[in-house]
C-alpha positions as CSV (number, residue, x, y, z in Angstrom):
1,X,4.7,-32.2,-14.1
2,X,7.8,-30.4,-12.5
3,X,7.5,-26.9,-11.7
4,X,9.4,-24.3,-13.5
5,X,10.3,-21.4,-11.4
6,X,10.7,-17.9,-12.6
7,X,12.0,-14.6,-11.0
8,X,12.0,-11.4,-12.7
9,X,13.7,-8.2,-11.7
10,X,12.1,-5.1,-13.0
11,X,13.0,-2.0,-14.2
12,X,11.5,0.6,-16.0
13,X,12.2,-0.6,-19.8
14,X,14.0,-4.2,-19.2
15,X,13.1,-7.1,-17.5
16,X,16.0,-9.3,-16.0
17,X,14.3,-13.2,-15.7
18,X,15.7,-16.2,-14.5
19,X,14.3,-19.1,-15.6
20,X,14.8,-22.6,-13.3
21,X,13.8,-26.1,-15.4
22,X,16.7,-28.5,-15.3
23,X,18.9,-25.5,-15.7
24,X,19.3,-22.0,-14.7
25,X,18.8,-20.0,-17.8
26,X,18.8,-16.0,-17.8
27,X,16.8,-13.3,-20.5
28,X,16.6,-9.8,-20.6
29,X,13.2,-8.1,-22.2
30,X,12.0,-5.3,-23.4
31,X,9.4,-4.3,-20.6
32,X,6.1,-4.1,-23.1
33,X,3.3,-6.0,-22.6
34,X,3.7,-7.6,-26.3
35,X,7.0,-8.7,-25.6
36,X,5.8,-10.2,-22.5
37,X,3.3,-11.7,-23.8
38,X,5.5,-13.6,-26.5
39,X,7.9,-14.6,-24.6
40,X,5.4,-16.0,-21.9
41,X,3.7,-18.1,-24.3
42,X,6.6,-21.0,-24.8
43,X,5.4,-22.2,-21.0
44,X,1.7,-21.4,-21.5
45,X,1.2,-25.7,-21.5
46,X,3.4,-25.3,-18.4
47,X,3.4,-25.7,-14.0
48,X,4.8,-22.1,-13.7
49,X,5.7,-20.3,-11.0
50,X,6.5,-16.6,-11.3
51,X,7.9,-14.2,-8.8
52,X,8.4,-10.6,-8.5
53,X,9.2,-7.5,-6.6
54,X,6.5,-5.1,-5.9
55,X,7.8,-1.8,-8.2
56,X,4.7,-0.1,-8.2
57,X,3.5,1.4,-12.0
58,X,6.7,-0.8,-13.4
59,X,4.6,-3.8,-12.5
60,X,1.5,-3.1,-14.5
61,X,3.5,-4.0,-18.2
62,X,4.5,-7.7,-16.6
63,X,0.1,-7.7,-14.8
64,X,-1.7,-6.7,-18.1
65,X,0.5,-9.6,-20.2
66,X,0.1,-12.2,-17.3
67,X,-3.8,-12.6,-17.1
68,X,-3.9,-13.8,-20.6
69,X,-1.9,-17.4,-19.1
70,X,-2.8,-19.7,-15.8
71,X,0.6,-19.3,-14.1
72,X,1.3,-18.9,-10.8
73,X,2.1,-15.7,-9.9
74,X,3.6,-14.0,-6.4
75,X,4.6,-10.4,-5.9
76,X,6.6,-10.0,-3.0
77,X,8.1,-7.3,-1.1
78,X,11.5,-6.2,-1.8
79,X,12.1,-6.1,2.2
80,X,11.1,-9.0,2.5
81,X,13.5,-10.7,-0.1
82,X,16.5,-8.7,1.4
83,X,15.8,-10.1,4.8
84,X,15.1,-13.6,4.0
85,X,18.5,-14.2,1.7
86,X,21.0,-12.8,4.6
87,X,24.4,-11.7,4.1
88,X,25.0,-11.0,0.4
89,X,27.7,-9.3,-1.5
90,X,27.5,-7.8,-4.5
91,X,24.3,-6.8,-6.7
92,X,23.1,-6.4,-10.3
93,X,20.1,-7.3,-12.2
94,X,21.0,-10.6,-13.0
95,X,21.6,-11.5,-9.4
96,X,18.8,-10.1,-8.4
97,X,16.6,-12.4,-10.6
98,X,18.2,-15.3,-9.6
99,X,17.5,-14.4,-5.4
100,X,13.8,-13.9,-6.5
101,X,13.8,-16.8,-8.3
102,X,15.2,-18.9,-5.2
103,X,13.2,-17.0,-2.5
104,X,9.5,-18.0,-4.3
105,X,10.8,-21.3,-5.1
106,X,11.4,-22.2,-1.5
107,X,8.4,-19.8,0.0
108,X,5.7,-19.8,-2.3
109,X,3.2,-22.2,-0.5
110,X,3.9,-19.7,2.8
111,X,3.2,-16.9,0.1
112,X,-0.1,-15.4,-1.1
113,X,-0.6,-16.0,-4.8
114,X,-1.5,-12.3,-7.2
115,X,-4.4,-12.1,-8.8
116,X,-5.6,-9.7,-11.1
117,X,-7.4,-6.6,-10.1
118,X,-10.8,-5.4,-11.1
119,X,-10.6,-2.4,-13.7
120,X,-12.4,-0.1,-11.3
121,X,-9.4,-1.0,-8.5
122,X,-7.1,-1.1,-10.9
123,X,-7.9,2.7,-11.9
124,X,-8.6,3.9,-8.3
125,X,-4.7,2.5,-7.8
126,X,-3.3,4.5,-10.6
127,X,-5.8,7.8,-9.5
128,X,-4.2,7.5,-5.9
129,X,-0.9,6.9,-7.4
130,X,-1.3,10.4,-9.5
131,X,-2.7,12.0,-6.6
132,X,0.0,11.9,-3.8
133,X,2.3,12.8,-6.4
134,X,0.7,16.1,-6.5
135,X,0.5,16.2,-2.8
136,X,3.9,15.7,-2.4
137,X,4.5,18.8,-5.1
138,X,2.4,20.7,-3.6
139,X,4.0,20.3,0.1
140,X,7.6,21.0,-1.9
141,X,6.0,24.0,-3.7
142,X,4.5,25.8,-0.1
143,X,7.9,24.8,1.6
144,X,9.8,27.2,-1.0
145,X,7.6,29.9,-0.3
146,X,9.2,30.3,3.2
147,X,12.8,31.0,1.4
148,X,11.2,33.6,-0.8
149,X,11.2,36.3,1.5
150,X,15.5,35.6,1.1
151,X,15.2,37.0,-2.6
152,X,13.5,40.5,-1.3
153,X,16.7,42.6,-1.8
154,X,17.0,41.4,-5.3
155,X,13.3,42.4,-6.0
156,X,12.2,38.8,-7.1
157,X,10.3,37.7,-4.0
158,X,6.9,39.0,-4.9
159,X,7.1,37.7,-8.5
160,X,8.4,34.5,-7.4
161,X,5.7,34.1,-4.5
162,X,2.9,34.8,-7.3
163,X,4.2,32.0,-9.3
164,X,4.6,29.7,-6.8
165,X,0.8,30.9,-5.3
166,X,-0.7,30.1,-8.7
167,X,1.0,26.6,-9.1
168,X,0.0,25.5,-6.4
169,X,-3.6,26.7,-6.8
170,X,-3.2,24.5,-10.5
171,X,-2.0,21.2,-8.6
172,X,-4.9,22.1,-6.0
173,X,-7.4,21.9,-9.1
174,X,-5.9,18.6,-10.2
175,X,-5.9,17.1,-7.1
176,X,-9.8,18.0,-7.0
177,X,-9.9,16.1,-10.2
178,X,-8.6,13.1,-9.3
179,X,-10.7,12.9,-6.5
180,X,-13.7,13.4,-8.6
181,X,-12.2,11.0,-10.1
182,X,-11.9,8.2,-8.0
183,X,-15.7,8.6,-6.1
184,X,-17.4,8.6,-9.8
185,X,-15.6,5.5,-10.4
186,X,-16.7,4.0,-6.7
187,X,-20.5,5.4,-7.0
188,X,-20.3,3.4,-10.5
189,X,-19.3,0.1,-9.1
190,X,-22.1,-1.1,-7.0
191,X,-20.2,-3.7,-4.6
192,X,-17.3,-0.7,-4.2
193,X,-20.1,2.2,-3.3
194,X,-21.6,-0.5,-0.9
195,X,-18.7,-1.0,0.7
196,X,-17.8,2.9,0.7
197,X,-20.7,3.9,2.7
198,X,-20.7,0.9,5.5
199,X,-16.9,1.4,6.1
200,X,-17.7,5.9,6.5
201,X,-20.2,4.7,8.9
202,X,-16.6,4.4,11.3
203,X,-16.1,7.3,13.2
204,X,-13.0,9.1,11.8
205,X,-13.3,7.1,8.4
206,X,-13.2,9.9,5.5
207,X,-13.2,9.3,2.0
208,X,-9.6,9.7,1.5
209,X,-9.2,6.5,4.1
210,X,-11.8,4.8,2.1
211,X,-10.3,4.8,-0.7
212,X,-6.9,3.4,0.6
213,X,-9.0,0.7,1.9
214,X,-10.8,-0.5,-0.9
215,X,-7.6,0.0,-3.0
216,X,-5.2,-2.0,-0.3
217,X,-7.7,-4.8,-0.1
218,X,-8.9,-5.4,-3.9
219,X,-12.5,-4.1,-2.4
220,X,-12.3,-6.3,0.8
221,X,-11.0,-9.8,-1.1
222,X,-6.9,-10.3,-0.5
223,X,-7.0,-8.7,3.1
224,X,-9.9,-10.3,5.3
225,X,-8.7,-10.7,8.3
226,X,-8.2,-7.0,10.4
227,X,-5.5,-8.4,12.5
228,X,-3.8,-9.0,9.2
229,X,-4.2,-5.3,8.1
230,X,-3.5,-3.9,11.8
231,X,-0.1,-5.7,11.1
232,X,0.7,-4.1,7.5
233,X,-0.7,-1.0,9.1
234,X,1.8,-0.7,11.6
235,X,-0.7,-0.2,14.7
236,X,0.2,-3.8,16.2
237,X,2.8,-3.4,19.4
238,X,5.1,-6.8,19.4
239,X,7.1,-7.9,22.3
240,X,10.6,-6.8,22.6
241,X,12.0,-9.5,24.9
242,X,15.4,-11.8,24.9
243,X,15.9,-14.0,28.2
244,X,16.0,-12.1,31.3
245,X,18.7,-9.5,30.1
246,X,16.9,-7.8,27.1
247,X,12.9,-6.7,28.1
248,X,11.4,-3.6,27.2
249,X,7.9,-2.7,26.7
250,X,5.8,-3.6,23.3
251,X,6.5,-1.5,20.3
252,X,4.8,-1.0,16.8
253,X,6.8,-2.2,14.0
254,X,8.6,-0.2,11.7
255,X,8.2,-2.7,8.6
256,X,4.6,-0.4,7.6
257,X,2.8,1.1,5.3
258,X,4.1,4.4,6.7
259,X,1.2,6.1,4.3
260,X,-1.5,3.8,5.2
261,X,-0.6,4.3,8.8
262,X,-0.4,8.4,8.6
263,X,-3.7,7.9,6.8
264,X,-5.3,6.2,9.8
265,X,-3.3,8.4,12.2
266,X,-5.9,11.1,10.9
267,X,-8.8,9.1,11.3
268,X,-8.3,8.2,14.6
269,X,-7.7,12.2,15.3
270,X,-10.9,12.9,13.9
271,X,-12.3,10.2,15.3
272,X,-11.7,11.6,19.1
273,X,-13.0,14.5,18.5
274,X,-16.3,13.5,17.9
275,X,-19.1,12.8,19.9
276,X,-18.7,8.7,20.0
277,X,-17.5,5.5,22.1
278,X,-13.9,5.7,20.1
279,X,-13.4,9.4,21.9
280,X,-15.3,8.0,25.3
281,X,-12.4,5.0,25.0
282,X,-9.6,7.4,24.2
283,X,-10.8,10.0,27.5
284,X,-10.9,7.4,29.9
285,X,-7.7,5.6,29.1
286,X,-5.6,8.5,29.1
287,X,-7.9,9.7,32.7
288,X,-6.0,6.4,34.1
289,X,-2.5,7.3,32.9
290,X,-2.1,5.7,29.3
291,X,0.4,7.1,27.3
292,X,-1.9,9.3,25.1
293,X,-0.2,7.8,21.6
294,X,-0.3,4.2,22.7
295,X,-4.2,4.9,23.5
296,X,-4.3,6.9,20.1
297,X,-2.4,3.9,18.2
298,X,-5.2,1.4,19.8
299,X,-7.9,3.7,18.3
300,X,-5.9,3.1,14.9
301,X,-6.4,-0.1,15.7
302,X,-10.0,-0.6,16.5
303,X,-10.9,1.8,13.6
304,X,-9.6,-1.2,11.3
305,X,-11.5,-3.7,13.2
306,X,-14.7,-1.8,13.1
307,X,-14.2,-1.0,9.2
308,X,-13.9,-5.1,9.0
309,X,-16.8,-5.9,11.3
310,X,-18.9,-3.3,9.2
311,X,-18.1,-5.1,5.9
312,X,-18.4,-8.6,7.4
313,X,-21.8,-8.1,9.1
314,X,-22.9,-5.7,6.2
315,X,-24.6,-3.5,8.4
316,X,-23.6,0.3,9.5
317,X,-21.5,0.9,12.3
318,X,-23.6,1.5,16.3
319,X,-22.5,4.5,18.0
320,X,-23.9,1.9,21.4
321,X,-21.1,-0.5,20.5
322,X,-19.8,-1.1,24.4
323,X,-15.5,-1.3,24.5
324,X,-13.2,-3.0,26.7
């Protein structure tokens, strides 16, 4: 049976799809997971192939509906579309169906298939999600505070200050919520709390690391392999090098995830500041004249392979571990 290939450009209320069978046919949907669900259903009996970009809470709609049917789904990095296609001209939803559509239909056995989440990742996600929203308010609301003092000959800085003070105090108490949050739900699940405690056996591993862990990796099944989550991290340095004319020395990639990576950057800050072999490693590199961030960006590194090795071997991490 001949695969139909799908693509589906997202937005928050609509869905753009391009359908491929013996002809290129378009829809537009309402983005609710009935909808979905009905229109879905005419290939149920169907090889189906579906592809989409990762839109974060814009995705969940199109998730919920599509573990009710046995398709084939891939969702891919928008980056990673826009490099692969080239020199284009021109965009709009339609197109931009049509491009997914072609990209999975010529990628996807090179391309890791979705599966559905657990409901205990599914809600550490969202909680995550909810909380750097408030962190990010909270870091716009204690940046303003600094123009206050602006207002003083109109009388309105100390009111405004106060305001601003007790705000911030109420996204502080929220934030405390979700994290509640998010270790209740962890504690609950017994593979997850399992998991929890044998990756904060890693020096410089905190919970908030933990949590983006568990969350990246589905609880340690899509992401196995710590090279593999070095490279998404952005703490891999790649060769920079083009005949004899072009050579300069190895660089991290920026193609990251630039929170994951700021997350680590703060573990392995921590980490060499305690009494263990990571800070041992980090004196006596820089003692023979490392660069002090290319010595801090390995530490990223070998905190990700320890948090593997710990979960792999299901045993704590050794302080006695010797390093090269």
């Amino acid at each position: 049976m001949k695969n139909i290939i799908i693509g589906i450009d997202i937005s928050s209320k609509t869905l753009d799809i391009c359908v491929k069978e013996e002809s290129v046919n378009y829809f537009s949907i309402e983005n609710n997971v009935q909808v979905i669900k009905r229109f879905f259903k005419r290939y149920s009996n169907e090889n189906v192939i579906i592809a989409m970009e990762n839109t974060g809470r814009y995705n969940w709609n199109l998730f919920e509906a599509l573990e009710k049917f046995n398709f084939k789904v891939y969702v891919i990095s928008a980056l990673h579309i826009k490099k692969s296609i080239g020199l284009v001209r021109g965009k709009n939803d339609k197109i931009d169906a049509l491009r997914i559509c072609n990209f999975i239909e010529k990628n996807h056995q090179e391309t890791r298939e979705w599966r559905p989440s657990s409901k205990a990742i599914k809600k550490i996600k969202i909680l995550l999600t909810e909380r750097a929203s408030r962190i990010k308010i909270k870091k716009q609301l204690m940046v303003q505070q600094h123009d206050y003092k602006l207002m003083k000959s109109v009388g309105l800085d100390k009111q405004l200050k106060g305001l601003n003070i007790k705000l911030i105090k109420d996204i502080e108490k929220q934030i405390k919520v979700l994290e509640n949050d998010i270790e209740n739900i962890i504690h609950k699940d017994e593979n997850l709390n399992q998991q929890q405690k044998l990756i904060k056996s890693v020096p410089g591993v905190g919970l908030v690391l933990s949590w983006t862990l568990l969350s990246k990796t589905e609880g340690f099944t899509t992401i196995i392999d710590p090279r593999k989550m070095a490279c998404y991290s952005g703490v891999v340095p790649f060769d920079f090098q083009s005949g004899t004319s072009l050579k300069r020395r190895p660089g991290v990639s920026m193609l990251a995830d630039k929170n994951l990576k700021t997350i680590l950057h703060m573990a392995a800050m921590s980490a060499i500041r305690l009494d263990n072999d990571l800070r041992t490693y980090y004196i006596r590199k820089v003692d023979e004249g490392k660069n002090k961030m290319s010595v801090l960006n390995a530490v990223r590194n070998k905190i990700i392979h320890r948090v593997f090795a710990v979960i792999k071997n299901q045993i704590p991490y050794k302080k006695d571990l010797v390093l090269s």
